[in-house]
N, C-alpha and C positions, 0 to 999 in steps of 0.2 A: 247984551246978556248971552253968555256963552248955553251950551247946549247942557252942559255938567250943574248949569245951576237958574234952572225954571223958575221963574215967580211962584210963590205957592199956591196965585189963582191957577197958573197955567199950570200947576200942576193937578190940582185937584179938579181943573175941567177934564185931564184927559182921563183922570181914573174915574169921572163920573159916567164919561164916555164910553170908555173899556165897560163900565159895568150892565150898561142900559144896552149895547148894540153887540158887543162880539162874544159868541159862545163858544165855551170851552168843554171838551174833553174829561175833564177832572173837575171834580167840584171838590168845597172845603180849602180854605186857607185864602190868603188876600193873593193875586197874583201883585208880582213886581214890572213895575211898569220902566224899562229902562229905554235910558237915552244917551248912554255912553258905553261901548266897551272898547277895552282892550286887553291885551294878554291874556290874563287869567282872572283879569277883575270886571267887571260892571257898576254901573251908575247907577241910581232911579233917578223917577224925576222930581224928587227931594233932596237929592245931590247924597242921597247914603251912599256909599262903595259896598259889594261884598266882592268874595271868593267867588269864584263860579267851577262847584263841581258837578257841574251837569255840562261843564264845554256847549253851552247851546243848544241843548237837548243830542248831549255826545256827538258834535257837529266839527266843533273846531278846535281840530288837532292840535293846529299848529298856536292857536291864543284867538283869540277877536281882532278883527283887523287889522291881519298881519299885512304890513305894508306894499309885500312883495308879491300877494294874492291881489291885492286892490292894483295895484298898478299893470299888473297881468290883465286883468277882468276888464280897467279901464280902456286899455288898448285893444282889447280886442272886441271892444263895442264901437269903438272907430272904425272897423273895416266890416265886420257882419256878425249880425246875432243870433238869426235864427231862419234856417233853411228848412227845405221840406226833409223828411225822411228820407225819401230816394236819393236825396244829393248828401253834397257830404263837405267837410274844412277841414282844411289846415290843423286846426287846433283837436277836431274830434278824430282825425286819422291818426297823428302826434300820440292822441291820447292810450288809444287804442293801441300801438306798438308799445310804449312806456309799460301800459299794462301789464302786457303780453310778457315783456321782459323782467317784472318785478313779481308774477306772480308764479304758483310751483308747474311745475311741467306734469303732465300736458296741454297744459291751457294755450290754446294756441288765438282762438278766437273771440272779438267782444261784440257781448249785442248792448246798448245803453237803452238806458230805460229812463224814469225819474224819478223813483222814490224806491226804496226798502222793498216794500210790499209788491210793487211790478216785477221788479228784479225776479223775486222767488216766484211769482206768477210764470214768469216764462223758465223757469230753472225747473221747475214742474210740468210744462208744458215738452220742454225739450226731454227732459225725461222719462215718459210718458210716451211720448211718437217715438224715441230711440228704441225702447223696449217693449213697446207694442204694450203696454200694460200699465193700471192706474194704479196698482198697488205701490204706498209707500211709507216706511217706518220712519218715525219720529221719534225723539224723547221725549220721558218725564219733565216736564220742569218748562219746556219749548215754548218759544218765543220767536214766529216767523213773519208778523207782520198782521194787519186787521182788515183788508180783502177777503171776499169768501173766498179763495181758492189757498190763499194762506193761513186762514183761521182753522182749514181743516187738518193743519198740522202744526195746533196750536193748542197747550195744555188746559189753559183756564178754560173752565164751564162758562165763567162769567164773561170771557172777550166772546168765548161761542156765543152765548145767547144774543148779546150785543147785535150778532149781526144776524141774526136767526139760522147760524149755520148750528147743525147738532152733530153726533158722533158720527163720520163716516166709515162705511164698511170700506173705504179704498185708501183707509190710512189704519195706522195702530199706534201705541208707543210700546217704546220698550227701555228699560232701567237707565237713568243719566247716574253719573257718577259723585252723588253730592256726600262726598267723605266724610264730613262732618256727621252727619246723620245716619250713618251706614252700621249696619250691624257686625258687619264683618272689619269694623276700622282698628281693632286692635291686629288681625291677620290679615290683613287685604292682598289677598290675592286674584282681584279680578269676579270673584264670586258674584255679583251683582249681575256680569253679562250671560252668566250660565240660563237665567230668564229670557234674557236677549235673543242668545242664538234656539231657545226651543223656539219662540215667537216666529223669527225666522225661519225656522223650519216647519212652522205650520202655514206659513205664508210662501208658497213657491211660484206665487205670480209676482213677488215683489220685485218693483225695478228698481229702487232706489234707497239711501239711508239719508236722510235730511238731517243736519243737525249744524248748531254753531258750534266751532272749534273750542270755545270756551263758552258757556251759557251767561250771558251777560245780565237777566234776571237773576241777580242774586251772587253772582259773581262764583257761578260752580264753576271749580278748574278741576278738569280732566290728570289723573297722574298718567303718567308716559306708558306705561303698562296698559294703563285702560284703552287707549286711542291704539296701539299697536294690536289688541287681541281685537277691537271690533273692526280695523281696518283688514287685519287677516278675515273676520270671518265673513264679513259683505265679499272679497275678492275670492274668497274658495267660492261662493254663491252665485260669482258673476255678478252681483250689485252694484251700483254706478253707486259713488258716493258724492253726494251733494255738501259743500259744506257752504252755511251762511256767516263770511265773515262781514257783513255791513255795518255789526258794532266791534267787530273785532280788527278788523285789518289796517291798514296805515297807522301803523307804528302803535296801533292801542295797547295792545300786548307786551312792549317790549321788542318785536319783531316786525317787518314791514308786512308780514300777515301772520297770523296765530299758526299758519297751518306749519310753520318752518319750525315753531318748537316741537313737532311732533313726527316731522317727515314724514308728511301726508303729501300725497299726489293727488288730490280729487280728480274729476270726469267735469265736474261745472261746480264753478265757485260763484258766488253774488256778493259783491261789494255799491257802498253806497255811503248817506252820511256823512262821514265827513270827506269824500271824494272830492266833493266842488269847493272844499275851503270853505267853506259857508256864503257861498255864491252859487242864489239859483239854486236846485235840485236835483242832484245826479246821481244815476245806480248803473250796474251794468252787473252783465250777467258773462262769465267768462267759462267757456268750455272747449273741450277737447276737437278737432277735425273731422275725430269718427264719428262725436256726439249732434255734432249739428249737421253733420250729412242729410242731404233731404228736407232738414226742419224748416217746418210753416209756423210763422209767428200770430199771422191773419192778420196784423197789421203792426204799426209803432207807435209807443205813446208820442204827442202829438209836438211835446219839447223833448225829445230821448236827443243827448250827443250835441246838448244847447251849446251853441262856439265860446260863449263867454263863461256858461260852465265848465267848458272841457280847457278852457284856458287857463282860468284858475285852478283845476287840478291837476296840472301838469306842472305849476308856478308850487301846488303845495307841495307833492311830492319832491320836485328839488330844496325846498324847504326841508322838508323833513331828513332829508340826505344830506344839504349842505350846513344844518344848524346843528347837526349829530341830535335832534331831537326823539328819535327811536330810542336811540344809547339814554335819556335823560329819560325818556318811561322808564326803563328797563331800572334805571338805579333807585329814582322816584319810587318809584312801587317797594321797592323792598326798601326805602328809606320810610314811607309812611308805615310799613305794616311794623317797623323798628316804635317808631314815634307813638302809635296808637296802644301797642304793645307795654310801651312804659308807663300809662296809665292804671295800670292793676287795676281795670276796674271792675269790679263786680259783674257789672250788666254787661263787658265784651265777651261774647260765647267765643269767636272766632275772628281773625281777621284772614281775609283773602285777594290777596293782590295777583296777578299776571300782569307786569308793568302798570298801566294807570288802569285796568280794568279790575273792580274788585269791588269790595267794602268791608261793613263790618255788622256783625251778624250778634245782634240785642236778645240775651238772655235775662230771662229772672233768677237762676241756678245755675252756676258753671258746670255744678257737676251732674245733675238731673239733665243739663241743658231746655229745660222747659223753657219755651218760645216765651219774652214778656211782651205783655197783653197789647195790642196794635192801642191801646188810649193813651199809653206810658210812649210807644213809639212815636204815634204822631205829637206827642205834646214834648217830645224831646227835639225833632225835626222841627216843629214850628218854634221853637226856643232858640235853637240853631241860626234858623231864617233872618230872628230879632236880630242874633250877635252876627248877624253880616254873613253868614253863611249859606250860599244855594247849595240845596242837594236833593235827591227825591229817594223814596223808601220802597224799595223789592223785595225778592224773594221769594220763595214757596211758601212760605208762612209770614209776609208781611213783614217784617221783623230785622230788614237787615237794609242798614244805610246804604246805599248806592252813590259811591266815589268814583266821579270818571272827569278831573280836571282836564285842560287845556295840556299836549303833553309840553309845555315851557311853564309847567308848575315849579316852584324853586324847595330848596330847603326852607325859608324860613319860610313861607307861604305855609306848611303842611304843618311847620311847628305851633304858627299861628290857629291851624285851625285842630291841631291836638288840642292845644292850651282849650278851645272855645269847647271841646267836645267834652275833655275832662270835667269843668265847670258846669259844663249843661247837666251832664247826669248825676254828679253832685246834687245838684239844685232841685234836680227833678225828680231822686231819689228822697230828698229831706222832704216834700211835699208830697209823697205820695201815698202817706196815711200809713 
């Protein structure tokens, strides 16, 4: 009996199992218990198929088990896997130049970590010692990871309390650019940042501007103006800009990092996700020569720079260069927001893509734009789930489907899952009283 098609004792032991022994994160809904992926699809162990627009929990760029990742990963577990910190491979030196050379200047240096959340820990740290100062601005909307030293420049009350971290006086936020919602969106001219730069200038201990190049809660994209007047006003300030591409970079955007639609030069960028191809855990923190001058890390996470991680993202990255899969975000994206667009549906307030980063953002009134109510969203998402579709729900108001497939998503994949989206809020607008 192959792995796609479990007996449905063997099946219903493991989900009895999953339910009595491993805790999760998120309550509400059945999770999906898979035992097969590839590309852009997944198995349960029911043998259903869906789509998969979560890539793995935004992991795999290039699809689920891409061949040329496993075979990479494989090989390089035949000669060494896992060294101390101090020492160093083949594969995580490789990785570290590859870097260096694909991301914007001046990024000269890599430190690896192993998850999201480290990354920004030491991209804070090094920011911090560079500047002699703990001040640092964040945006509205901010999603940096669930460590206390990330959660402090992190928007939700609710991830704060999570971890008992609360407001710090050695962070702030300051205006994100969510267009849709802006007062100033029939004349937009940047007005949003005029709050920004007072902020800024009550704050002249600030060392840093933290922010992801596109806000991936919710799928806020920054217009080209926005990103140019805040990158002017941190550099008249002297502020090191941080930017966290860990859901944005390898080709998520459209771009082999977000920061190249905006010609941004950051001081320390943080990548991570889907770095290692979905092998193992990999993040790194990449910054300038003047930035890490001096810098004490105090120690290394304890797999940073794993050889069969760094091997596998070295294997994705030529993946992504030799399958033109960057180019196939880039069209994707503006092929879905074509597709979703021809729905006229009532309940679509907005759709926003940056190549495969984006979604679609659940109204009750197009033209109120009043958010509809998170009972109607989750009951349209779990209808979804039924018709073979994974995806998860964001936003600043709950309210907006979060679309970030495998970037070898096809055209008719995206059609298939317009056709399931159109049906579902039909269905679930006719039952909603």
């Amino acid at each position: 009996m192959s792995e796609k098609s479990l007996s449905k004792s063997q099946a219903d032991a493991l989900v009895t199992k999953d339910s009595k022994h491993v805790l999760r994160p998120w309550s509400g809904g059945a999770p999906v218990t898979i035992v097969h992926a590839e590309g852009s699809t997944v198995t349960d162990v029911h043998g259903k198929e869906y789509l998969d627009f979560t890539s793995g929990y935004f992991v795999n760029q290039a699809g689920h088990c891409h061949p040329r990742i496993i075979e990479a990963a494989v090989s390089q577990m035949g000669r060494v896997m896992q060294v101390s910190g101090k020492q160093a491979t083949p594969a995580s030196i490789n990785l570290a130049e590859r870097l260096v050379e694909i991301t914007p200047r001046p990024l000269a240096k890599t430190f690896f970590a192993t998850g999201g959340s480290e990354a920004i820990e030491f991209a804070i740290k090094m920011a911090r010692q560079h500047k002699s100062s703990e001040t640092l601005a964040y945006l509205d909307n901010a999603y940096h990871g669930l460590t206390l030293g990330a959660l402090e420049l992190c928007a939700s009350e609710k991830y704060r309390q999570s971890g008992g971290a609360t407001l710090s006086d050695r962070t702030y936020q300051i205006p994100n650019p969510y267009c849709y919602r802006c007062k100033y969106a029939d004349n937009c001219a940047t007005q949003c940042l005029d709050e920004a730069e007072e902020r800024l200038d009550e704050h002249t201990d600030t060392a840093a501007v933290v922010a992801e190049t596109v806000q991936s809660v919710g799928g806020i994209i920054p217009p080209d103006a926005w990103w140019k007047r805040l990158d002017e006003m941190r550099r008249e300030r002297g502020l090191l800009l941080i930017l966290d591409e860990i859901q944005t970079g390898l080709g998520r955007t459209g771009a082999m990092f977000a920061a190249e639609h905006y010609g941004l030069e950051p001081d320390i960028l943080t990548a991570g996700k889907g770095l290692s191809g979905g092998v193992g855990s990999l993040s790194v923190v990449l910054a300038s020569d003047e930035v890490v001058d001096g810098f004490y890390g105090g120690t290394t996470p304890t797999n940073a720079g794993n050889a069969v991680s760094a091997a596998a993202g070295l294997a994705l990255i030529d993946t992504l260069i030799d399958e033109r899969l960057i180019e196939n975000s880039a069209h994707m994206g503006r092929y879905f927001t074509e597709v979703v667009a021809d729905l006229d549906d009532p309940w679509v307030g907005d759709i926003r893509f940056k190549g495969l980063l984006g979604g679609v953002e659940l109204v009750a009134d197009r033209h109120s734009k009043e958010v509809l109510p998170r009972e109607l969203v989750s009951r349209i998402a779990d209808a979804l789930q039924e018709d073979g579709m994974l995806l998860t729900v964001s936003g600043p108001y709950g309210n907006v489907l979060r679309l970030q497939p495998p970037l070898c998503i096809t055209a008719e994949q995206l059609d298939t899952f317009a056709a399931s989206l159109g049906g579902t809020l039909e269905s679930v607008r006719r039952t909603a009283g």
